[in-house]
C-alpha positions as semicolon CSV with decimal commas, in nm:
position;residue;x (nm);y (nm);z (nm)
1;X;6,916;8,667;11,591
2;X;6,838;8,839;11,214
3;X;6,771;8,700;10,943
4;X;7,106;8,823;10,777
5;X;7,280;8,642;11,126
6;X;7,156;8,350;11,016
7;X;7,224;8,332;10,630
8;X;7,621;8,466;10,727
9;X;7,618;8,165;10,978
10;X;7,477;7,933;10,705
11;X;7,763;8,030;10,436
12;X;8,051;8,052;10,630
13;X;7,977;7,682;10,779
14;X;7,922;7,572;10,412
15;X;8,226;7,813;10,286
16;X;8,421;7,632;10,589
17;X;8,324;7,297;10,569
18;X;8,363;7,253;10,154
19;X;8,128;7,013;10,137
20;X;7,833;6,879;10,365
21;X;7,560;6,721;10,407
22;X;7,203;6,855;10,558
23;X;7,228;6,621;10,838
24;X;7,572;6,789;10,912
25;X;7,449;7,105;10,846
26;X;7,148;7,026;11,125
27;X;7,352;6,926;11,386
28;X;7,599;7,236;11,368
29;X;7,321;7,425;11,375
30;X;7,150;7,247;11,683
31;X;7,453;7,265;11,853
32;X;7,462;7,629;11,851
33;X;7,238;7,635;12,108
34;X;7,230;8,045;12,176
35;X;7,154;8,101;11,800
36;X;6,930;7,780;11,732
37;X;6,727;7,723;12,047
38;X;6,849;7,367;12,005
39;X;6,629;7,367;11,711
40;X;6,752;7,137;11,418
41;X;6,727;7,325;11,023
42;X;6,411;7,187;10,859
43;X;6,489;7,121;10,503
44;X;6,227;7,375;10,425
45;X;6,371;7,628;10,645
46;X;6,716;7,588;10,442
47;X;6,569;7,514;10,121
48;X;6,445;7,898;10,172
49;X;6,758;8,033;10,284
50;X;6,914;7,948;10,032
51;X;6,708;8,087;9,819
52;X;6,745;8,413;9,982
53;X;7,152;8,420;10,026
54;X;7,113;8,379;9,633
55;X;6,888;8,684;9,560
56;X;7,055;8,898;9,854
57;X;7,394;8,797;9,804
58;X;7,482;8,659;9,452
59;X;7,609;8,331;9,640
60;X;7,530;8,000;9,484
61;X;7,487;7,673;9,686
62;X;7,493;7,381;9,512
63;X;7,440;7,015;9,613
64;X;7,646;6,736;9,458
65;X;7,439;6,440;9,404
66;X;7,709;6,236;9,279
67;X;7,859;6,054;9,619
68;X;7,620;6,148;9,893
69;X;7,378;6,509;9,885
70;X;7,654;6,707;9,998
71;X;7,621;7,113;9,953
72;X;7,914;7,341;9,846
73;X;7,944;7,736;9,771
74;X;7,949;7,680;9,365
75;X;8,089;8,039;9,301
76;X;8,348;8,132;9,603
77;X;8,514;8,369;9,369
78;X;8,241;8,608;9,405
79;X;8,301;8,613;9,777
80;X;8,700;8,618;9,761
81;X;8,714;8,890;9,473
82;X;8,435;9,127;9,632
83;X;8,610;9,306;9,950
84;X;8,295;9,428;10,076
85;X;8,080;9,126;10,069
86;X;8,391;8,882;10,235
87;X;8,477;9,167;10,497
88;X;8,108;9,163;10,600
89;X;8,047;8,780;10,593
90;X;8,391;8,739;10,801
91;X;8,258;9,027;11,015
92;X;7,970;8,798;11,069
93;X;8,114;8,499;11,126
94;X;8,358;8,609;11,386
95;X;8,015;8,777;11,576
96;X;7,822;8,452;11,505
97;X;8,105;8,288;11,670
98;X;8,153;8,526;11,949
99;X;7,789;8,527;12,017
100;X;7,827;8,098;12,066
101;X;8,051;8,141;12,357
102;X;7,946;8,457;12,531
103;X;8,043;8,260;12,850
104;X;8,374;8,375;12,748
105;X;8,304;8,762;12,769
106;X;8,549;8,861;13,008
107;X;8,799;8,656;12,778
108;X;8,728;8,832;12,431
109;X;8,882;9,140;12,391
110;X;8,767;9,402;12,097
111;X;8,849;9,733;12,030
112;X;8,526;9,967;12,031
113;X;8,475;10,188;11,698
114;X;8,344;10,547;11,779
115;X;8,022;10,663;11,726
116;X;8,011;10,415;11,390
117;X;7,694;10,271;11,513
118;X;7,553;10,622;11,640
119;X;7,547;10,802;11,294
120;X;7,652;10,527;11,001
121;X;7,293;10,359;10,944
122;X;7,152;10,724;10,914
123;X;7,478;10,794;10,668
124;X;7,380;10,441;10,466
125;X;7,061;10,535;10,415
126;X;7,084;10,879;10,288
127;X;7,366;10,729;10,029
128;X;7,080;10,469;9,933
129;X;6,874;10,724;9,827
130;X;7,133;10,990;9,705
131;X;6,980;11,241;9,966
132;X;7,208;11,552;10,094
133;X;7,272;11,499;10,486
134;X;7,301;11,817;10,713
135;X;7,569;11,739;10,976
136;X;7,714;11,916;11,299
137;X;8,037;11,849;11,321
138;X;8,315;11,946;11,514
139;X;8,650;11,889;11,439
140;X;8,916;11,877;11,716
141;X;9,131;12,177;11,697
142;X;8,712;12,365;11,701
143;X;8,636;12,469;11,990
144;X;8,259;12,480;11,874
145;X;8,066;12,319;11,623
146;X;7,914;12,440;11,295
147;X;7,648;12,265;11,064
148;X;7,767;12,143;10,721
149;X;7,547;12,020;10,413
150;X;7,704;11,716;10,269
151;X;7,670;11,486;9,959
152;X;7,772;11,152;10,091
153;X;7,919;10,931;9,834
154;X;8,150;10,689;10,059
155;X;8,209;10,538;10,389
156;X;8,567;10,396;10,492
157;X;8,678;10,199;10,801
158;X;9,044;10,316;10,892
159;X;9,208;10,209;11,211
160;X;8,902;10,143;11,423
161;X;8,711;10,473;11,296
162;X;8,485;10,557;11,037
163;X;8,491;10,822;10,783
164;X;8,282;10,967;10,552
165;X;8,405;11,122;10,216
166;X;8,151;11,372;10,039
167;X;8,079;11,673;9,869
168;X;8,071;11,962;10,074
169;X;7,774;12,217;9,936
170;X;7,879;12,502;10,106
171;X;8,247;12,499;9,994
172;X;8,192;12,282;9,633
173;X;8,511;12,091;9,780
174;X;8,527;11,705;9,827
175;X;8,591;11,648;10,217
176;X;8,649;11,373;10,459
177;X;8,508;11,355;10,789
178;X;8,562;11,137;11,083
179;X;8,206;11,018;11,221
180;X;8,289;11,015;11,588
181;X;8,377;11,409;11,546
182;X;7,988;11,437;11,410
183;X;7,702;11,495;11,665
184;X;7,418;11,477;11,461
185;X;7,320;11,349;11,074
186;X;6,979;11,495;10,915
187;X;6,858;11,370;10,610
188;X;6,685;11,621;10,379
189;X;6,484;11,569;10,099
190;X;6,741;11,728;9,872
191;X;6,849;11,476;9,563
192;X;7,194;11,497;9,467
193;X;7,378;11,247;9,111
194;X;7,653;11,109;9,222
195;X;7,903;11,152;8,971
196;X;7,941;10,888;8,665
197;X;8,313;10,855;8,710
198;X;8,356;10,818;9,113
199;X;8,515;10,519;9,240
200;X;8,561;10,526;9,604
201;X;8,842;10,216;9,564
202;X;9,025;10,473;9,293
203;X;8,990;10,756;9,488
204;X;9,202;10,599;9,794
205;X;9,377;10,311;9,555
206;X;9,716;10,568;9,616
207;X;9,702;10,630;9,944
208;X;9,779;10,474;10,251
209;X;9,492;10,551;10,462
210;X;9,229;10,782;10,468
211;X;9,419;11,123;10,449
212;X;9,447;11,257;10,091
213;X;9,641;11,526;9,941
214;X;9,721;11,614;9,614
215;X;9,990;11,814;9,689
216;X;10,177;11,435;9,777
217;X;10,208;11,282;9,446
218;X;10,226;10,916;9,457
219;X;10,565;10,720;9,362
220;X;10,738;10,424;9,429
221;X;10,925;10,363;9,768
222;X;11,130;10,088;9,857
223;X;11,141;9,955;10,229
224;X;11,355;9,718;10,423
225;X;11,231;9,503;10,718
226;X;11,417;9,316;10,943
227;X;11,400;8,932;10,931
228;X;11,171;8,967;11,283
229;X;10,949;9,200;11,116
230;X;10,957;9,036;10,751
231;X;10,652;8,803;10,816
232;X;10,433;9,068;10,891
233;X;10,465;9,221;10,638
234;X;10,406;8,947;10,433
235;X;10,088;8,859;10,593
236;X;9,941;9,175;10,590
237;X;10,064;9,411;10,329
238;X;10,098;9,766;10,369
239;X;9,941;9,885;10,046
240;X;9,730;9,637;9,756
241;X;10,095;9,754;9,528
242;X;10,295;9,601;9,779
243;X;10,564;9,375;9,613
244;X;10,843;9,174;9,770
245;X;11,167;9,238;9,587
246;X;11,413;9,036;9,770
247;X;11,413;8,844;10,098
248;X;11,775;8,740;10,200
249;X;11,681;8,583;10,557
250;X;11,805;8,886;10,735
251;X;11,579;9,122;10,605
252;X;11,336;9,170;10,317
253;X;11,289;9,463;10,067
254;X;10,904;9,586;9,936
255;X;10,814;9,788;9,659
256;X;10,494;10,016;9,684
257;X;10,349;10,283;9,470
258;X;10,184;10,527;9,673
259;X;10,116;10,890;9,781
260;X;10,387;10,900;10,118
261;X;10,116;11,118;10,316
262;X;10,093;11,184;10,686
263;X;9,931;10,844;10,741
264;X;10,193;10,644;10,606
265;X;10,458;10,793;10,774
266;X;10,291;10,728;11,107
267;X;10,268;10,365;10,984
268;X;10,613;10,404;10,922
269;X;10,740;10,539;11,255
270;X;10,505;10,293;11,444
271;X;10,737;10,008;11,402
272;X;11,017;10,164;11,490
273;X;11,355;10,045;11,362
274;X;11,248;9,756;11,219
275;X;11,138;9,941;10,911
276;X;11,409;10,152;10,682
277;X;11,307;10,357;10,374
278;X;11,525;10,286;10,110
279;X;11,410;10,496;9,861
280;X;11,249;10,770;9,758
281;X;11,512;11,018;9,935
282;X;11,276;11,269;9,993
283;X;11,110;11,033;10,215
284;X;11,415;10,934;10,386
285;X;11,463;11,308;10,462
286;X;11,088;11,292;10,639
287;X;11,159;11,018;10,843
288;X;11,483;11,172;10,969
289;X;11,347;11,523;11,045
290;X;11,019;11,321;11,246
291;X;11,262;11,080;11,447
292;X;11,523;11,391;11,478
293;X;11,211;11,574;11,648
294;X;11,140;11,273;11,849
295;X;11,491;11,231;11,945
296;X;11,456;11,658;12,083
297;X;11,238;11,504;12,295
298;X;11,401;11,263;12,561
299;X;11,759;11,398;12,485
300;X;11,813;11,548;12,770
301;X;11,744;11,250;13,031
C-alpha cells in the first residue's frame, strides 16, 4: 500500500465520519486488515500523516477539544470546490475500498481504460517539467503510424479514455489525441512556456466532451426528458450550464449553453426517445437527418 493509499484512506474516513476520535480512527484502521496488517494507527504514525495530507494536499484536520478529542476536515470546501483533488480522493477511496474486499473480485465489475496507465505517467511527467514529448501515434482511419512532436499542456478523462490536448510542433496547431491510439511517448530535453492565458477548464467549459470545433459555435439549447428519464438528468447533468427550467411530472425541460458538436449529439441519440431537442432548430434538423439515417437502416425488415 503507498503512502498516498494511506493518507486518501485517512481523509475520506475522517471526511465520512465528520467527527472522530483516534480510538475510532484505530480500530477502522485495524479492521482493514489487507491495508493495515491488523496493525492499530500509533498516534505518532497519524500525528505525521497529518502533517503530510496538509503540505501535499492543502487539507486541514483539526481536533475539537471541546466534548471529547474528536478530529474533523476543518476546510472541506477545498476538497468540494477543487474537481481534481475530490475526483482523485473519491478515486481512492472507492480503490481503498475495493482493495478491503478483494474476496469479492468476481463480484466487482469495472470498465478498463486503454492504455491510460501505459503512456499517462510518462505524459505527467513531461507536463511537470514543460518538456516537448515525441509520440507515435496512429490514428484509426491510418493505416500506419507517424511520429509527432508535441507540447503537452492537458490531460482529460472522457468516457473511459484518456486524451491529451497539446501543441503540435510540426503543424503550430493545437491537437487532441486519444492515448490508447499512441504507441510510444519520448521525453526530450526540449523546454517549451506554456502559455500565460491557457485554461484547460476554459478551453472545454463549451463543449460537451472532448471533441472541439470552432466551426460549432456554442448557444443555448433547450431539451425535454421524459418523467422516466428526468432524474437522471438531474443527478448527473449533461453540461456544468445545465439548468432545469420546468418540471411538470411528465417531463422536464433543461437549458444548456454549449457548442452542439459530434459528441453531444451522440449523447443525445444514446438515450433514445426519451430525450427531445426543443430548441435550437438547427439542432433539431441534426437529430432528424442522424435518426432519418438510422431509420435507412432497418427499414426494410
Amino acid at each position: 500500500m503507498t503512502q498516498l493509499q494511506k493518507y486518501t484512506w485517512l481523509i475520506e474516513t475522517i471526511r465520512s465520519a465528520g467527527k472522530i476520535s483516534h480510538r475510532d480512527l484505530s480500530d477502522k484502521w485495524e479492521r482493514c486488515k489487507d491495508l493495515s496488517n491488523c496493525k492499530p494507527l500509533h498516534r505518532a504514525t497519524f500525528n505525521r500523516w497529518r502533517d503530510n495530507i496538509f503540505s501535499q494536499f492543502g487539507i486541514i484536520i483539526s481536533c475539537q477539544r471541546v466534548g471529547g478529542y474528536l478530529y474533523y476536515i476543518e476546510n472541506p470546501e477545498d476538497i468540494d470546490e477543487d474537481e481534481l483533488k475530490k475526483w482523485m480522493l473519491d478515486s481512492f477511496a472507492v480503490g481503498n475500498l475495493i482493495g478491503e474486499n478483494l474476496s469479492l473480485k468476481g463480484r466487482i465489475l469495472v470498465d478498463q481504460i486503454p492504455s491510460g496507465r501505459y503512456h499517462l505517467t510518462t505524459i505527467l511527467e513531461a507536463m511537470k517539467e514543460n518538456r516537448v514529448v515525441n509520440i507515435i501515434y496512429k490514428p484509426f482511419w491510418y493505416s500506419s503510424p507517424f511520429e509527432i512532436p508535441v507540447e503537452p499542456y492537458c490531460v482529460k478523462l472522457f468516457e473511459n479514455r484518456w486524451y491529451m490536448l497539446g501543441h503540435n510542433l510540426s503543424k503550430d496547431t493545437i491537437r487532441l489525441y486519444g492515448l490508447d491510439r499512441i504507441e510510444s511517448v519520448e521525453v526530450t530535453d526540449q523546454v517549451y512556456k506554456l502559455p500565460k492565458d491557457f485554461s484547460a477548464a476554459e478551453y472545454f467549459s463549451n463543449y460537451f466532451g472532448i471533441v472541439t470545433d470552432d466551426r460549432v459555435k456554442p448557444e443555448r439549447i433547450v431539451i425535454r426528458a421524459n418523467k422516466d428519464h428526468t432524474p437522471y438528468l438531474k443527478s448527473l447533468p449533461l453540461h456544468h450550464s445545465q439548468e432545469l427550467i420546468e418540471d411538470n411530472g411528465e417531463y422536464a425541460d433543461f437549458s444548456l449553453y454549449l457548442a452542439p458538436t459530434y459528441d453531444f449529439i451522440m449523447q443525445l441519440l444514446h438515450v433514445g426517445g426519451m430525450v427531445e431537442v426543443i430548441s435550437p432548430s438547427s439542432l433539431r434538423k441534426a437529430m432528424k437527418g442522424w435518426i432519418s439515417d438510422m431509420y435507412d437502416l432497418y427499414k426494410n425488415d
